[in-house]
C-alpha positions in Angstrom: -9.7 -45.1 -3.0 -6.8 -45.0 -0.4 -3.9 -42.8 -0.3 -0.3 -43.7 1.5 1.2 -40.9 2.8 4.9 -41.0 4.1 6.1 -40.2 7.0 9.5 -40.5 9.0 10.1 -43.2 6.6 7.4 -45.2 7.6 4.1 -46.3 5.7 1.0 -45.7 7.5 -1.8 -48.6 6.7 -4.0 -47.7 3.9 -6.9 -45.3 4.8 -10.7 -45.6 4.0 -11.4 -41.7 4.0 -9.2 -38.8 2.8 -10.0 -34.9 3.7 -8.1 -32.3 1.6 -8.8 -29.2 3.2 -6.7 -26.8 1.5 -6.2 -22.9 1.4 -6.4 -20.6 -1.2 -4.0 -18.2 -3.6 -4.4 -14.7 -4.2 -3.5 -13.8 -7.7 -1.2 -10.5 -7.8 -1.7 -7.7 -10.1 1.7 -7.3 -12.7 2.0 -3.3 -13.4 5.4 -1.9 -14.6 8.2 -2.2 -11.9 6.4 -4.8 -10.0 9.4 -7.2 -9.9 11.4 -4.3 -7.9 12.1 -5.6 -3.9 9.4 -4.7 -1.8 6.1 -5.4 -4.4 4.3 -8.5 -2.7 1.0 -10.3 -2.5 -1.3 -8.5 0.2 -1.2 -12.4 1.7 2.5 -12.3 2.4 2.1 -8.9 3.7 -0.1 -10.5 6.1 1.8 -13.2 6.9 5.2 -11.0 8.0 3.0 -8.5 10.0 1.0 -11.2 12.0 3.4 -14.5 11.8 6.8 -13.2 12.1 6.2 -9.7 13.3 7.9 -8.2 10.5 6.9 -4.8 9.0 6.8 -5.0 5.0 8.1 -1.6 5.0 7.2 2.0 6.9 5.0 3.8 4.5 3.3 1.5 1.6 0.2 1.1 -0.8 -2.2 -1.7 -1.3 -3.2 -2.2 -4.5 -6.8 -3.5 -5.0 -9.7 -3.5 -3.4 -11.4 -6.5 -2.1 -12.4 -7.6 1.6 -9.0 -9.2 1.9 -7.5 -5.7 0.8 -9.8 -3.9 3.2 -8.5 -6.2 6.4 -4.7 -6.0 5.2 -4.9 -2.2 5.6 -6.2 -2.3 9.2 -4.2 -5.0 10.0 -0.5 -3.0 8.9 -2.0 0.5 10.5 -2.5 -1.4 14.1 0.8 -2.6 13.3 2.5 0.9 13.0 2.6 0.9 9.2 1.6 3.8 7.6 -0.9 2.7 4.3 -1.2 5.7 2.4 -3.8 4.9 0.3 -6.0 1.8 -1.0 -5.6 2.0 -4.9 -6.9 0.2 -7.9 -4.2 -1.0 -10.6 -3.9 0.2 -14.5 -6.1 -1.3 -16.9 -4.6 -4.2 -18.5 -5.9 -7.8 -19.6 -4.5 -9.3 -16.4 -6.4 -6.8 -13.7 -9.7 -7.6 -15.6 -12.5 -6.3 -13.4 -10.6 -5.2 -10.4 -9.2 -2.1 -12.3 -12.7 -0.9 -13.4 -14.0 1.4 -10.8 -17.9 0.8 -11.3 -16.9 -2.9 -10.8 -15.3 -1.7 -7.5 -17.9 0.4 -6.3 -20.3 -2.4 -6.4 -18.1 -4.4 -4.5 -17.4 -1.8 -1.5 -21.2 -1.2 -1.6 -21.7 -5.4 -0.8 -18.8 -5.1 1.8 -20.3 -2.0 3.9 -22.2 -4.6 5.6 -19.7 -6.2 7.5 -18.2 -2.9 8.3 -18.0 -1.7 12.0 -18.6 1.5 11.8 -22.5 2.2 11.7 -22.8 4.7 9.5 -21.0 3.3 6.7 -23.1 0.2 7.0 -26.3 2.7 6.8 -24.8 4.6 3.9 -24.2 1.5 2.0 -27.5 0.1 2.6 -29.2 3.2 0.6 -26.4 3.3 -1.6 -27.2 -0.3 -2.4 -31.0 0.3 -3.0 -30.0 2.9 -5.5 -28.1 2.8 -9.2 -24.3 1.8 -8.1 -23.2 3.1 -11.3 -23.6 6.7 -10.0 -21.4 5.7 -6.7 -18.1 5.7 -9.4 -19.3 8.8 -10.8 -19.5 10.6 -8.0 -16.8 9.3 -5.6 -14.0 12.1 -4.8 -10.8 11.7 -6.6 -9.3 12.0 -2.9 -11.1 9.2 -1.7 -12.4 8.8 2.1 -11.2 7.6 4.9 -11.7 4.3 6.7 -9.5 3.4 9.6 -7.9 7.2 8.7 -6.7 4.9 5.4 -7.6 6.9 1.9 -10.0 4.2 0.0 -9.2 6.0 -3.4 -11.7 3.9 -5.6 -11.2 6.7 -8.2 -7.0 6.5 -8.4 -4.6 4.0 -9.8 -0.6 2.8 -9.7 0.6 3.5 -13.1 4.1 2.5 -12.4 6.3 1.4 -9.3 10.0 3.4 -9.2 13.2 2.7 -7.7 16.5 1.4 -8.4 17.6 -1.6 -6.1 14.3 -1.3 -4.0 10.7 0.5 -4.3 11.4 4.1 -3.4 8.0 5.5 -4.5 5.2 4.4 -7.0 3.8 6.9 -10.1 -0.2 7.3 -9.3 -2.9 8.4 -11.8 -6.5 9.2 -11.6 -9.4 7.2 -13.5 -12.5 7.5 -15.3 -15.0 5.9 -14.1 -14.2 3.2 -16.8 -11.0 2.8 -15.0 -9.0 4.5 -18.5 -6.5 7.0 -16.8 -6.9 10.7 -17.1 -4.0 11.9 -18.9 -1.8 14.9 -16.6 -3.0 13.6 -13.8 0.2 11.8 -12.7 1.8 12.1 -9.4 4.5 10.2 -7.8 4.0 9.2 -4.2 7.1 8.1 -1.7 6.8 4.7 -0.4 8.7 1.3 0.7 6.6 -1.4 -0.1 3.4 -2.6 -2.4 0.8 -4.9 -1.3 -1.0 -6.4 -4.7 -4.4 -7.6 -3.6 -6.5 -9.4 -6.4 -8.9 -11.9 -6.4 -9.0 -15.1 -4.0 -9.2 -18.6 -5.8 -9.5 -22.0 -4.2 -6.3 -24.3 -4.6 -7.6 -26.8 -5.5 -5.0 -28.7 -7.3 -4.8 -31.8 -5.1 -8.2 -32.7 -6.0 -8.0 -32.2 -9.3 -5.2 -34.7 -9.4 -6.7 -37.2 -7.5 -9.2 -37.2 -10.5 -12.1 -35.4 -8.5 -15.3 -33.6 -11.2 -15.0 -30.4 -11.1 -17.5 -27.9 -11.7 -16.9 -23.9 -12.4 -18.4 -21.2 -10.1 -17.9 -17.8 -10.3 -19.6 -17.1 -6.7 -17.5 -19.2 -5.6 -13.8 -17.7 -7.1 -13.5 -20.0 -9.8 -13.7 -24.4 -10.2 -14.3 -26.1 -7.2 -14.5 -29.9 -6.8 -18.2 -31.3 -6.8 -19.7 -32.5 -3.5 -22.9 -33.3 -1.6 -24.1 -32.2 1.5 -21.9 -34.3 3.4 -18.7 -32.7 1.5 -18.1 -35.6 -0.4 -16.3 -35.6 -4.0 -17.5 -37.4 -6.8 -14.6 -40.6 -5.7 -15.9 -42.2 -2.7 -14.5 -41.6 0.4 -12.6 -38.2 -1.2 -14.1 -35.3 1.1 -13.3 -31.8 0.9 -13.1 -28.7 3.3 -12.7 -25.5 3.5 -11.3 -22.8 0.7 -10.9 -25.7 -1.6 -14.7 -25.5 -2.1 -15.0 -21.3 -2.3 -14.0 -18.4 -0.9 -16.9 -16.4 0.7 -17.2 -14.2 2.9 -17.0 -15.2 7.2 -20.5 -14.6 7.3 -21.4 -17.6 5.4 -18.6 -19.4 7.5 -20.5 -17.8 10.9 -24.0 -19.1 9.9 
């Protein structure tokens, strides 16, 4: 198979070997008033803090916890942006997993690993050899701190408020089923939302070229099937990185 691809006008010859080596997408989280200015994707966060050197805001919340959260938050409090807290959202069909706090707890607990600071990679190695059902139960309502950022694994957004722009967002604390605990509302100033949910491979341009594909939760979802040598199930088709997972840099390290 050969592909032409265009370029000032001109036609390249045919090629022998094609590499698409795209990136990935990280799915936000919808929750009531998420369409106000200032609600983005923790990627696009990322992006205006360490490609344009733009702040997202002055005082903001990220919504989610993953490893891609985790680095967001460190990354906007170098940059002079004040992340109040580290949040889960509301239950709903769309936040799945990532609202449940047990779910959560076993994932910070497979994170502490590759944190820097050696006690928290101590603690979560005996957390981990233990039941990580009774981390949800127990964790404090007013989180801890990491990077002096609140990781509140037992709080959620309700609602984002503001007229023309975010101007704060509505939290609520969670049972350990992630079902919020009526009362407990409170509204908490801020700027600016980062929704962090889970990473998926793009791999669209595969799929179009007519590549097998073959579903993987480990890996974030369907990833085109290849070999050893990368290549796809058309010859001379090879793929490269996020297009065949998202793991963690370790794996990328090793």
């Amino acid at each position: 198979m050969a592909w032409n691809i265009r370029q000032h006008g001109k036609f390249p010859p045919p090629v022998d070997y094609s590499l698409p080596t795209t990136y990935y997408w990280p799915p936000e989280l919808p929750l009531d008033g998420w369409t106000l200015p200032g609600v983005m994707s923790s990627g696009a966060a990322q992006v205006m803090t360490n490609v344009h050197y733009v702040k997202p805001g002055e005082r903001g919340i990220i919504v989610g916890m993953n490893v891609l959260s985790m680095a967001i938050a460190r990354e906007l409090s170098v940059d002079g942006v004040k992340v109040v807290a580290i949040t889960l959202p509301c239950t709903h069909p769309l936040a799945g997993a990532a609202a449940n706090p047990t779910a959560s707890a076993k994932l910070l607990l497979q994170l502490s690993g590759l944190d820097p600071a050696a006690w928290i990679r101590i603690a979560g190695s005996r957390q981990r050899r233990c039941d990580w059902r009774d981390l949800s139960h127990a964790y404090p309502y007013r989180g801890f701190r990491l990077w002096d950022i609140p990781i509140r694994l037992r709080t959620a957004v309700l609602s984002v408020n503001g007229r023309d722009r975010i101007e704060s967002v509505t939290l609520v604390h969670v049972k350990p089923d992630g079902s919020p605990i009526p009362g407990s509302e409170r509204v908490e100033p801020a700027d600016f939302v980062a929704l962090s949910g889970r990473l998926y491979p793009l791999a669209e341009l595969a799929a179009v070229a007519g590549c097998e594909f073959v579903y993987n939760p480990e890996l974030s979802g369907h990833v085109p099937l290849h070999g050893e040598q990368m290549e796809t199930s058309l010859k001379g088709l090879y793929v490269a990185g996020n297009i065949t997972g998202i793991e963690i840099g370790l794996v990328a390290m090793g």
